[in-house]
C-alpha positions as CSV (number, residue, x, y, z in Angstrom):
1,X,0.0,0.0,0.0
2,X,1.2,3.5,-0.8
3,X,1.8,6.1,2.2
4,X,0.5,8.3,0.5
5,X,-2.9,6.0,0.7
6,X,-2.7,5.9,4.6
7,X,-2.2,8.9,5.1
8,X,-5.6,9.9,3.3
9,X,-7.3,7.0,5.5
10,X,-6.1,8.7,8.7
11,X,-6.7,12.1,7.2
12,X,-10.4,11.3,6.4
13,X,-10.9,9.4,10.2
14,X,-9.2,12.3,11.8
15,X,-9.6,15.8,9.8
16,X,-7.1,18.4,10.8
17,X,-4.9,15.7,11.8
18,X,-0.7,16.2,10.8
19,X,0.1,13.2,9.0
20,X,3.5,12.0,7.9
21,X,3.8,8.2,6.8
22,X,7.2,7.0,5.2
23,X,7.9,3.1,3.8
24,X,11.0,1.7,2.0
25,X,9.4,-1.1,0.7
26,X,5.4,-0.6,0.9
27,X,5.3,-2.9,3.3
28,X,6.9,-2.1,6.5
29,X,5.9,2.0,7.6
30,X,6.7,4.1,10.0
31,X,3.8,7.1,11.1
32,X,3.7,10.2,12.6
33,X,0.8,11.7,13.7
34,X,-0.3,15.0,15.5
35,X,-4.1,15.2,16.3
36,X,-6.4,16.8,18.9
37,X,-7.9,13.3,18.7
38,X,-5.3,11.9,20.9
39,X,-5.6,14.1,23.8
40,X,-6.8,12.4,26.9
41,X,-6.9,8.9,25.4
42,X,-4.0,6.2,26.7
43,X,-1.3,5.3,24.3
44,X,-3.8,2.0,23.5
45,X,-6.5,3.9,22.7
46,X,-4.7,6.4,19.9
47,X,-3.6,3.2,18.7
48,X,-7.2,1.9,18.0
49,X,-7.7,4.9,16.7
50,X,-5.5,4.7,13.7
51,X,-5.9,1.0,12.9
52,X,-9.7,1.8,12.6
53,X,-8.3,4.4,10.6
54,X,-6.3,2.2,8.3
55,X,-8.8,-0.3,8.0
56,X,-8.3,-4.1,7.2
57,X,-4.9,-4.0,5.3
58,X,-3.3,-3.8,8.5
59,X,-1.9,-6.9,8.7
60,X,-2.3,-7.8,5.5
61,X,-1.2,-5.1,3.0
62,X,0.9,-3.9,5.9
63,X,2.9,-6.1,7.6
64,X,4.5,-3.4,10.6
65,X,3.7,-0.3,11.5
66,X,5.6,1.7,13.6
67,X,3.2,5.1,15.3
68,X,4.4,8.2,16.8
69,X,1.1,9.5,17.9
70,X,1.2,12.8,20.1
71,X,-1.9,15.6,20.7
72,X,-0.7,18.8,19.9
73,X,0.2,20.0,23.3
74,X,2.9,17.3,23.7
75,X,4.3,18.5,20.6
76,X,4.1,22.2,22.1
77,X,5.3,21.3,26.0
């Protein structure tokens, strides 16, 4: 799958989100993510959030995925 593609999956679950998804081989990825979405949830929950996001190809089309997920505060602080 293209990053490119993810990062319009995540982008349409989370709108206003800043999304940067890189992959050497379209197969293993690594994700950044900045979103208001994230603030007050547990590190398991932001997770959910972005494999709902992806949708089923996690785990199929995309074998690892690697998330740095952070609300904007801890970006700012």
């Amino acid at each position: 799958m293209d990053p490119a593609a993810i990062e319009q999956r995540i982008l349409q679950a989370m709108p206003g989100a800043q999304v940067r998804v890189h992959s050497d081989d379209n197969v293993h990825y690594s994700a950044r993510i900045v979103s208001v979405d994230f603030s007050d949830r547990s590190r398991i929950e932001r997770h959910r959030l972005v494999h709902a996001a992806i949708g089923p190809e996690l785990g199929r089309e995309i074998h690892a995925l690697s998330l740095d997920l952070k609300s904007p505060d801890e970006v700012a602080g």
